[in-house]
C-alpha positions as CSV (number, residue, x, y, z in Angstrom):
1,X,68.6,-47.4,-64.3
2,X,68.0,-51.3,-63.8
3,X,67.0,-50.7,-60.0
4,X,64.3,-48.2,-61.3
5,X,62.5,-50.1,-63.6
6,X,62.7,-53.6,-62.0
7,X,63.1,-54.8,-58.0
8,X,65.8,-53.7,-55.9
9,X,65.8,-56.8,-54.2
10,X,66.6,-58.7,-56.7
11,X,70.4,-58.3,-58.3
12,X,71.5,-56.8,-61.6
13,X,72.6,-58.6,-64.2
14,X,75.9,-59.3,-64.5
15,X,76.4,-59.9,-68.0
16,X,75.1,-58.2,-71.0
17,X,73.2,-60.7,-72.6
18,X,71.4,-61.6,-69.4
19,X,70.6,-57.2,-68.9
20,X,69.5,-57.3,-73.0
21,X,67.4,-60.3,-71.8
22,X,65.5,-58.3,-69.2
23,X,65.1,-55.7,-71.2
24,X,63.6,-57.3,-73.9
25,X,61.2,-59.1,-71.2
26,X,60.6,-55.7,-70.0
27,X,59.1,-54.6,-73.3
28,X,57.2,-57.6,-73.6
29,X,55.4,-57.7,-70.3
30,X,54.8,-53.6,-71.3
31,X,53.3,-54.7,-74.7
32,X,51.2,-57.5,-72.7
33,X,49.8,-55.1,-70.1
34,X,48.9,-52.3,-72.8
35,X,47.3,-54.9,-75.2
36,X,43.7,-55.5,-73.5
37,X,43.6,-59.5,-74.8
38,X,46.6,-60.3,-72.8
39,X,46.5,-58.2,-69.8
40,X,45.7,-61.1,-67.3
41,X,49.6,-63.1,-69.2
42,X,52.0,-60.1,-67.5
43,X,54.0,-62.4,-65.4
44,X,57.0,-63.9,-67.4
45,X,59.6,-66.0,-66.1
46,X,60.8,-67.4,-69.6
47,X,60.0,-66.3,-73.1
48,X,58.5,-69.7,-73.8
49,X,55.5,-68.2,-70.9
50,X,54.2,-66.0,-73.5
51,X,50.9,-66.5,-75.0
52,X,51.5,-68.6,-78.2
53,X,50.6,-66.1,-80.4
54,X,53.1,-63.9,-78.9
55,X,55.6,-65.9,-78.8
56,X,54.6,-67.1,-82.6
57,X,55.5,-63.5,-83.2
58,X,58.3,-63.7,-81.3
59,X,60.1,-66.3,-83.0
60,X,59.3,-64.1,-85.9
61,X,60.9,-60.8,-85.2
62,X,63.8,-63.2,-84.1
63,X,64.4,-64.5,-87.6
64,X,63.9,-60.6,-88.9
65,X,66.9,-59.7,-86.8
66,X,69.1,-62.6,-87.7
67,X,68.3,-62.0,-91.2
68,X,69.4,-58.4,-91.1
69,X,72.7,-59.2,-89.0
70,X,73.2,-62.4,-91.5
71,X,72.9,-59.7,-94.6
72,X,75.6,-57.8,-93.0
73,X,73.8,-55.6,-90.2
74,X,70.6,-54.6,-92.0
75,X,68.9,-51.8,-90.1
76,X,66.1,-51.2,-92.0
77,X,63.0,-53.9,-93.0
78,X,60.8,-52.8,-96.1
79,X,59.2,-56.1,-96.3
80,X,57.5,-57.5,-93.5
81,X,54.3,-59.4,-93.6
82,X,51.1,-58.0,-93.2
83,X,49.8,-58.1,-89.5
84,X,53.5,-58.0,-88.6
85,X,53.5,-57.1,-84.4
86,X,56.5,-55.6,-83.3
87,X,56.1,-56.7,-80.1
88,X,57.5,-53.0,-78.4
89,X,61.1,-54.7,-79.7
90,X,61.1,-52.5,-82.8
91,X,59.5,-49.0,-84.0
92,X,57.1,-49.0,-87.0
93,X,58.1,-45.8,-89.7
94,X,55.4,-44.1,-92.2
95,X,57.3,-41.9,-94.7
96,X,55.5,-40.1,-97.4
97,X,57.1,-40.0,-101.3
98,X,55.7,-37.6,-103.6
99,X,56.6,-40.0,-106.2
100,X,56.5,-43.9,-104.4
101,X,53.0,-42.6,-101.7
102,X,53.6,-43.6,-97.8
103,X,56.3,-46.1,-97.4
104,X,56.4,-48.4,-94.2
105,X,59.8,-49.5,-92.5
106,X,60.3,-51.1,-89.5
107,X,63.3,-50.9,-87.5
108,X,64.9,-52.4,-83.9
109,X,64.4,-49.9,-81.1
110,X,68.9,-50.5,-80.5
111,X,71.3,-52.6,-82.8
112,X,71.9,-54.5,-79.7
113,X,68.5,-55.6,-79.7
114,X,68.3,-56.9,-83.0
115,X,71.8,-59.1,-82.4
């Protein structure tokens, strides 16, 4: 699955915090190149080569996932910030209450993700 999605010159990861790490750089360069104001910023070599606002939210979805694994593996985030970008890392959730009206949550696309 790697070899499909990246080049096949270039060798897998060998550990799984280096394969998480191209993942997540995967997603990024995918949110860069749908988002028209950063379409010319698709080539990263290290997370600190993002745009700053990016990487602003970055360092924001970061402390959202320590949080939750801090609080004993929360999943779930009611109460993100307004503007909040989730970057492609995580998946935005509208539920509708009859009694509490639409409800956002926002959660990590895999738990490994979010550690």
């Amino acid at each position: 699955v790697y070899h499909q999605c990246h080049d096949k010159d270039k060798p897998a990861p060998m550990t799984m915090t280096k394969l998480y790490t191209s993942l997540i750089r995967t997603l990024l360069i995918r949110y860069l190149s749908d988002n028209s104001s950063y379409k010319h910023c698709t080539k990263i070599i290290e997370f600190t080569d993002l745009p700053d606002k990016v990487y602003e939210q970055l360092q924001q979805i970061c402390k959202t996932a320590y949080r939750g694994v801090a609080n004993g593996q929360e999943l779930i985030f009611y109460d993100l910030p307004d503007g909040f970008e989730t970057l492609g890392l995580m998946q935005e959730v509208h539920e509708l209450y009859v009694d509490k009206g639409d409800c956002v949550s926002y959660n990590f696309l895999h738990l490994t993700i979010q550690e």
